[in-house]
C-alpha positions in Angstrom: -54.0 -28.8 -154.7 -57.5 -28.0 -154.9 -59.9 -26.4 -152.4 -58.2 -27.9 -149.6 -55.3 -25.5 -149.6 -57.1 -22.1 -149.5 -59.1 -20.5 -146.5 -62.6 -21.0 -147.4 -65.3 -18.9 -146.9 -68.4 -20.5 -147.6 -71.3 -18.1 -147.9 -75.4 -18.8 -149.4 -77.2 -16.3 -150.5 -80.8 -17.6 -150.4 -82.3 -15.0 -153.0 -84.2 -16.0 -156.4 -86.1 -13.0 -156.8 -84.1 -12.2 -160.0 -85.3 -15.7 -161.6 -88.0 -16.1 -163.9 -89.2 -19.1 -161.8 -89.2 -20.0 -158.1 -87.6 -22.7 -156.6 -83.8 -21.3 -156.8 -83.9 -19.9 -153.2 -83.5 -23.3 -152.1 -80.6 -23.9 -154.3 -77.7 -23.1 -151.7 -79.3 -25.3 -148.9 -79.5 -28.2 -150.2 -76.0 -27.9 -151.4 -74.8 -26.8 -148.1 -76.7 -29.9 -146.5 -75.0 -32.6 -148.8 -71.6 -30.4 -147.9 -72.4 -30.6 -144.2 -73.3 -34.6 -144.4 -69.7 -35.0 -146.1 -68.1 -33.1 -143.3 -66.5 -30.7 -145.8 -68.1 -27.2 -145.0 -67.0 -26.9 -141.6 -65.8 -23.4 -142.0 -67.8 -20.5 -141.3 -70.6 -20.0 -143.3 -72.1 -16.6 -144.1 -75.6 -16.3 -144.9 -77.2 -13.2 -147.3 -81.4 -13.4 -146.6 -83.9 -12.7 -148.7 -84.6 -9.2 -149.0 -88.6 -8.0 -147.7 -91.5 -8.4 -149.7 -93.7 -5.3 -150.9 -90.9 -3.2 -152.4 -90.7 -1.7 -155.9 -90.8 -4.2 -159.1 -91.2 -2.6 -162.3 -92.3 -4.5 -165.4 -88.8 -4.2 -166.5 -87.0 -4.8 -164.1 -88.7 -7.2 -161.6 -87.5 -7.0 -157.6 -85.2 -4.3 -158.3 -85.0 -2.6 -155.0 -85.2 -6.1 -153.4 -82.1 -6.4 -155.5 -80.6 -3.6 -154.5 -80.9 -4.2 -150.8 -79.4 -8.1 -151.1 -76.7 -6.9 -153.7 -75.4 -4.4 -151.0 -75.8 -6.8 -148.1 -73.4 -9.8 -150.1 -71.1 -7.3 -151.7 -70.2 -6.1 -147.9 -69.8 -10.2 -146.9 -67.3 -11.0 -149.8 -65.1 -7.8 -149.3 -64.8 -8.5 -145.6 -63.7 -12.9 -146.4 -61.4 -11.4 -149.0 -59.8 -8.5 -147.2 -59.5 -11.1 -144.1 -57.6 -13.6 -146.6 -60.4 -16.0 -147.4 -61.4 -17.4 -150.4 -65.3 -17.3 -150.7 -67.1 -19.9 -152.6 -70.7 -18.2 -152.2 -74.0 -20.3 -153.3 -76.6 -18.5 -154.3 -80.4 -18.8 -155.4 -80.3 -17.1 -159.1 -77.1 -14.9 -161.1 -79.1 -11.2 -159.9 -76.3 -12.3 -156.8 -73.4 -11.6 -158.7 -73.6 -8.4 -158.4 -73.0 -8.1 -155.2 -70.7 -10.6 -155.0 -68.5 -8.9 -157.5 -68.6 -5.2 -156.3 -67.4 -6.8 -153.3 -64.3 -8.8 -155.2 -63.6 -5.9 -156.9 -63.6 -3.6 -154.2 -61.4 -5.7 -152.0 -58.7 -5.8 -155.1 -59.5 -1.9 -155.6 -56.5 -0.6 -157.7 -56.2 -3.9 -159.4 -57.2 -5.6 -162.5 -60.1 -7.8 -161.8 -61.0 -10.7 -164.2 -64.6 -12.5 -164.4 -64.9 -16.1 -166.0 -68.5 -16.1 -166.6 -69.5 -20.2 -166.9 -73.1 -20.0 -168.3 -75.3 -20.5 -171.4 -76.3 -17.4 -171.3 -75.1 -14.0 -171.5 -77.3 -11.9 -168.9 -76.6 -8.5 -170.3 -79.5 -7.1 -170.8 -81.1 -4.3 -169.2 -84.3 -2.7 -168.4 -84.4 -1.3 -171.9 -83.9 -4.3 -173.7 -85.1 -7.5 -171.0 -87.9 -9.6 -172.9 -88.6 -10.6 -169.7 -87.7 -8.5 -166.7 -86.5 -11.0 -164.5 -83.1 -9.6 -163.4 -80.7 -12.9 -163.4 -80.5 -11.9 -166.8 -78.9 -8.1 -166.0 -75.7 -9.1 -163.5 -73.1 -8.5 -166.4 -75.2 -5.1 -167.3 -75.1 -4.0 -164.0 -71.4 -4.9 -163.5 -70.0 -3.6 -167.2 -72.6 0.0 -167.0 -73.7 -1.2 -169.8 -77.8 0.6 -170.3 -77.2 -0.5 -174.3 -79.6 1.9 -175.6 -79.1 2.1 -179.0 -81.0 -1.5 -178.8 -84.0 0.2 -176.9 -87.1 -1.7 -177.0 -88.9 -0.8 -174.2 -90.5 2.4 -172.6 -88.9 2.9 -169.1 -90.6 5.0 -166.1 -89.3 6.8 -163.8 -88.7 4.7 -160.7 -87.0 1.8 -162.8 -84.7 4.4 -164.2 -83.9 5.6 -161.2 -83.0 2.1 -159.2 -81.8 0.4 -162.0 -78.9 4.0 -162.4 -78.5 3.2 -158.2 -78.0 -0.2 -159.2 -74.8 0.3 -161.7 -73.6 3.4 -159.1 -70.8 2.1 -157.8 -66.7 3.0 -158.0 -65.9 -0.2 -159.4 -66.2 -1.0 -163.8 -66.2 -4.4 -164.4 -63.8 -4.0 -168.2 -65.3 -5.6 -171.0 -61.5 -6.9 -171.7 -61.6 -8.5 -168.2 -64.3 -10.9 -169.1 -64.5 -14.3 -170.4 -68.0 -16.3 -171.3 -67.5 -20.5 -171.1 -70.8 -22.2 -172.8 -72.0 -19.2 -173.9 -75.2 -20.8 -176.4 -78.5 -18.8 -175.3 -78.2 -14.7 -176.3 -80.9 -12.3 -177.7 -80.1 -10.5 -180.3 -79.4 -7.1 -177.9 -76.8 -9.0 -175.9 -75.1 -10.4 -179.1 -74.8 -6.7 -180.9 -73.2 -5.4 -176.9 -71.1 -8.6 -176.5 -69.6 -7.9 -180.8 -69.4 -4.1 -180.2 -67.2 -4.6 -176.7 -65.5 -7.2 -178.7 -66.1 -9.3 -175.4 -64.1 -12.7 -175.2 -66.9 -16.0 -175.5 -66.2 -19.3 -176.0 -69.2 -21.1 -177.3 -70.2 -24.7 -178.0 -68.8 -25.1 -181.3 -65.9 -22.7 -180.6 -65.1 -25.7 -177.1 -65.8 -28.7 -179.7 -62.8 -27.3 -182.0 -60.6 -26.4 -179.6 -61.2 -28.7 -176.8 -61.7 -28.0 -173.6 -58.1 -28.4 -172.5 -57.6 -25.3 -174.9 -60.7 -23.3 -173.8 -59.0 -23.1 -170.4 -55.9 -21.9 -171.4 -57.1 -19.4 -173.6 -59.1 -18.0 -171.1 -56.2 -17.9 -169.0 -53.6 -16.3 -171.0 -56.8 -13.4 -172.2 -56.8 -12.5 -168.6 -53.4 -12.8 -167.9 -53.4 -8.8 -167.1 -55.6 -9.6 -164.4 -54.4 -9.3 -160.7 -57.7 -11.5 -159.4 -60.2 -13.6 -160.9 -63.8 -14.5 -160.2 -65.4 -17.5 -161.1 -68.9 -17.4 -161.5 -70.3 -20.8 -162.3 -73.9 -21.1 -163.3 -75.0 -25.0 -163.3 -77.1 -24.0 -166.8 -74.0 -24.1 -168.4 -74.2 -28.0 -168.8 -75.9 -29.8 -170.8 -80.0 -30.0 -169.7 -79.2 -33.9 -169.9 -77.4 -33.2 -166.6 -78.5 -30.4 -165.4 -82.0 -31.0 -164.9 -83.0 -28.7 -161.6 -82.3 -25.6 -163.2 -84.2 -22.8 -164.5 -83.7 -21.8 -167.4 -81.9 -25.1 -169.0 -80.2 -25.0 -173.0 -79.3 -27.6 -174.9 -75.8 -28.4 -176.2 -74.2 -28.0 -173.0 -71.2 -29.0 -171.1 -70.9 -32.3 -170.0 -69.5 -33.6 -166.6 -66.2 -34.2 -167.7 -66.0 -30.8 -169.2 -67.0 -29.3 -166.1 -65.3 -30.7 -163.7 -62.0 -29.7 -165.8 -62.4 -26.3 -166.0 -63.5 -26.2 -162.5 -61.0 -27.7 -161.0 -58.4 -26.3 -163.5 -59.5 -22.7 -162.1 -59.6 -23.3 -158.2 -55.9 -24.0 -159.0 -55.1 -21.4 -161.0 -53.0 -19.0 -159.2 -55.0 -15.4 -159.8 -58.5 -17.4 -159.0 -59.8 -15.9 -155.9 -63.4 -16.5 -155.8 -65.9 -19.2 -157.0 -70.0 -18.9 -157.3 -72.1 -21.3 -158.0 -75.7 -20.6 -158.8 -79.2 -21.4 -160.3 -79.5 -24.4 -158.7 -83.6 -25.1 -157.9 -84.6 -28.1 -156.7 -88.2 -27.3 -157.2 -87.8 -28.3 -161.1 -86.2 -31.2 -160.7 -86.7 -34.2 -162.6 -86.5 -37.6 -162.0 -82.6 -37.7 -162.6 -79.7 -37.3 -160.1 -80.7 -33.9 -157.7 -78.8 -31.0 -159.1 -76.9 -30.3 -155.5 -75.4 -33.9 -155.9 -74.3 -33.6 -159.3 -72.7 -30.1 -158.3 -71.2 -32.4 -154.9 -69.7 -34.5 -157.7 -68.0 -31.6 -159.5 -66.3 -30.4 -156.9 -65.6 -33.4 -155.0 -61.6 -34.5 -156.3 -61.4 -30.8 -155.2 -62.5 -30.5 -151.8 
């Protein structure tokens, strides 16, 4: 079982314009080189570059039409590997990329129910309106669910960020709040806890995975999206604990450890309705002086590949 049953499609999407902090663009390479030195990516390998410099970045919403143009480029790369059969595990520089990624997954399944397990300690569902910061990795499940969430406006929005940010939702394809499922969900502003209680969105959180166990975690996020034809796993390396996941951005404490990683991932490359696996944030930049974050991620997935 594992990853070495399915027609892989590996794709890198070298883009950290969305990030508060640089560094994440080189995320996917040098997991693709420690994939390459194990002889394991041989498939074809898809590449998304970075979008031009100069275009419009509002306060709010930083990089947005930069954004825009990558989103578009990636979401036309994962329909075409899953329409062709393939199961796309796409690297990218910083979560802004799961957009694309998903309006493509979800317009390959059109007419289906499409399912998103979002691994991460945070919930990135806030939009221009309500961003503290405007870096835009925190927007992909805004984007994705439609979601403006207005009635927790804080801050005045002109024109042209209005504008891209309503191009950016524009498109046929809804994620459902019922279809989603947060995993180490620990890091949320108070706008994105009000949306996620009001859309009565699934989340499991630290102390909701200690009393369960993770074994249990799984299968309730399982048997929540059972309604779902196809599911996308979106894995952002945050999600673990900062004692582990040291080359990463925005880093949380109270984390998943490795064991409880490597369970769920390997749990949902086998599940049956899994289709797609991302795995992002990754910046080598902000590394420490522990184990590189591509080789702890090489470790993850290693019984699977």
């Amino acid at each position: 079982m594992g990853l070495k049953n399915k027609n892989i499609q590996w794709m890198v999407s070298a883009f950290d314009r969305g990030a508060g902090k640089p560094g994440a663009a080189k995320g996917p390479e040098s997991l693709l080189k420690a994939l390459n030195s194990a002889h394991i990516s041989s498939k074809q390998v898809m590449f998304n570059t970075a979008a031009p410099e100069g275009n419009y970045s509002g306060t709010y919403a930083k990089h947005i039409e930069s954004i825009i143009d990558i989103n578009l480029h990636l979401e036309a790369l994962v329909h075409n590997a899953i329409t062709a059969g393939e199961f796309p595990i796409v690297l990218t520089g910083d979560h802004s990329n799961a957009i694309g990624a998903i309006h493509g997954f979800m317009k390959a399944n059109k007419g289906m129910q499409v399912g998103v397990i979002w691994i991460d300690a945070h919930a990135d569902l806030h939009s221009p309106y309500t961003t503290p910061s405007g870096n835009m990795h925190g927007m992909p499940l805004a984007v994705l669910l439609k979601q403006d969430n207005l009635s927790a406006q804080k801050n005045p929005i002109d024109v042209p960020t209005a504008k891209f940010w309503n191009q950016l939702k524009d498109h046929p394809s809804t994620l459902k709040p019922n279809n989603l499922v947060f995993i180490g969900l620990r890091d949320a502003e108070a706008e994105e806890l009000a949306l996620i209680d009001q859309l009565n969105i699934k989340a499991y959180t630290p102390e909701l995975i200690a009393a369960q166990g993770i074994e249990a975690v799984l299968k309730g996020s399982l048997e929540y999206l059972s309604h779902c034809d196809a599911l996308y796993v979106s894995f952002d390396v945050d999600s673990m604990d900062p004692s582990i996941s040291t080359g990463t951005g925005t880093p949380v404490s109270n984390g998943l450890d490795f064991e409880q990683t490597q369970y769920l991932l390997k749990a949902l490359i086998n599940a049956p309705q899994v289709a797609a696996l991302e795995i992002t944030e990754i910046n080598p930049e902000i590394e420490q002086n522990n184990q590189p974050m591509h080789e702890v991620v090489m470790q993850l997935l290693k019984p699977m590949l």
